[in-house]
N, C-alpha and C positions, 0 to 999 in steps of 0.2 A: 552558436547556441549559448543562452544563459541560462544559469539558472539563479532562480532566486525565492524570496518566501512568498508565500500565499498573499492574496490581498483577496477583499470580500467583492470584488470585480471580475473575479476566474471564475468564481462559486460554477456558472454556467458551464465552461469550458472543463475547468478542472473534472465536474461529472462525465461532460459529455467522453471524455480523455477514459475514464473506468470504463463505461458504459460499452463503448466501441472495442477496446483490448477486452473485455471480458468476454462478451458475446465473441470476438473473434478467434482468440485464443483458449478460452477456457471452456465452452459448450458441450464440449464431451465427459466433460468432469464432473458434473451436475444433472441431476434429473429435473423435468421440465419445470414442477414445483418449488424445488430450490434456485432454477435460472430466474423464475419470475421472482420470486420472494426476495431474492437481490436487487434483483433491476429495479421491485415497487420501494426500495429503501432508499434509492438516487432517483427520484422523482420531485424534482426539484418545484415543479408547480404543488405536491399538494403535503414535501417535505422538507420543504423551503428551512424553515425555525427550525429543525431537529438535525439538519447536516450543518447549520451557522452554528448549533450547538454543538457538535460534535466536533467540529476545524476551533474552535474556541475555546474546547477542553483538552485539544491536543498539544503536544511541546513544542514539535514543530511542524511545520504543512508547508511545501515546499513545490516549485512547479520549473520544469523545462521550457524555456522561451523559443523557439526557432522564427523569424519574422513573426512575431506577434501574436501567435498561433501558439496556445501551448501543447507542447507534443509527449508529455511525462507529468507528470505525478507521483509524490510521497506524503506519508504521514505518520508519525509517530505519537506514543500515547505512553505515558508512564501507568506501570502495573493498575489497573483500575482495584485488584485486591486490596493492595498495598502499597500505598503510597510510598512508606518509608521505606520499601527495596531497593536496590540498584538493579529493577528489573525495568526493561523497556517493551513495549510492543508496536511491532512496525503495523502497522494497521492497515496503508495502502502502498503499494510501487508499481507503478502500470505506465506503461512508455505504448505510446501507437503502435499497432506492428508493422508500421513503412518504416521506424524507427529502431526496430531489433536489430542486438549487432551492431549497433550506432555509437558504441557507448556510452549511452542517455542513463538508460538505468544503473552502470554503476558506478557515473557519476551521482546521481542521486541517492544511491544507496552509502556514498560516503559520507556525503554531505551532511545526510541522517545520523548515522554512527560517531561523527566529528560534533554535533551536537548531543549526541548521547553521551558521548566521552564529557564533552563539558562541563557536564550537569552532574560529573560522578557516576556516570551509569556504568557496572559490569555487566550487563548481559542484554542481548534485545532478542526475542523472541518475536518468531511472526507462524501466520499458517499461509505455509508455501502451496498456489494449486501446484497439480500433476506439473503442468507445463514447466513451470520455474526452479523445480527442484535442480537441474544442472545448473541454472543461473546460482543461487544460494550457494551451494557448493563451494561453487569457484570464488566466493564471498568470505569463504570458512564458517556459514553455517552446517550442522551435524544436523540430520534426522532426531529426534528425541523418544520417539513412541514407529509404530506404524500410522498406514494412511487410515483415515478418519472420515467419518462422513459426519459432516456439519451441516443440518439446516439445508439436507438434499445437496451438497458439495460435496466433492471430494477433497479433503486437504492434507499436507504433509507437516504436520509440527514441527520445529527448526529451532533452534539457537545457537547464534555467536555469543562465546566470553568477548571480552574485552579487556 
């Protein structure tokens, strides 16, 4: 497997890659209203310009190679409050789930953080679903609040210092 940065060539894959690990792993986390309202924001036919925007304004966007198929996903985004923090936000990490326990995602979870480190970053924050909170964990992110409902999601607040 490689990994390597995004290129405007995955944009497809790269969603399909969310798209499939969400629905599969996270469906119980989310009420049907927040599952849809996700899924209509990776609709790549009619949100095509607003995800090119959004991979465009992030620091780095990063994908899992397995034969040519990508099988993982990352993305990070510095503080949209404040630019001038050394705050980070991991905004996506979603590896297939023929791929959990692969160690896909924490390679890509480093990759992320070795890039945040570069740039000066102390801290990266993300909102971990239900599912992933062991994963993070063992990452040395901390809980920061309780779980959260976001936008009909269930999420867990999370940051790593650095």
């Amino acid at each position: 497997m490689k990994i390597r940065k995004y290129k405007s060539a995955d944009l497809e894959q790269y969603v399909s890659v969310v798209r499939e690990t969400y629905q599969k792993t996270n469906a119980r986390e989310a009420t049907r209203a927040g599952m849809d309202a996700f899924l209509s924001l990776l609709d790549v036919k009619t949100n095509r310009k607003r995800i090119e925007k959004v991979f465009q304004d992030s620091t780095y966007v990063g994908v899992a190679v397995e034969q040519k198929k990508i099988v993982g996903v990352v993305r990070i985004m510095h503080n949209l409050r404040n630019k001038d923090t050394k705050s980070y936000w991991l905004s996506n990490l979603f590896v297939l789930p023929s791929y959990h326990r692969h160690g896909v995602g924490g390679q890509l979870l480093q990759i992320a953080i070795d890039d945040v480190e570069k740039r000066g970053g102390r801290e990266i924050k993300c909102m971990s679903s239900i599912y992933a909170i062991p994963f993070y964990t063992k990452y040395g992110f901390k809980k920061t609040t309780g779980v959260r409902n976001v936008g009909g999601k269930r999420v867990q607040p999370m940051r790593k210092s650095l």
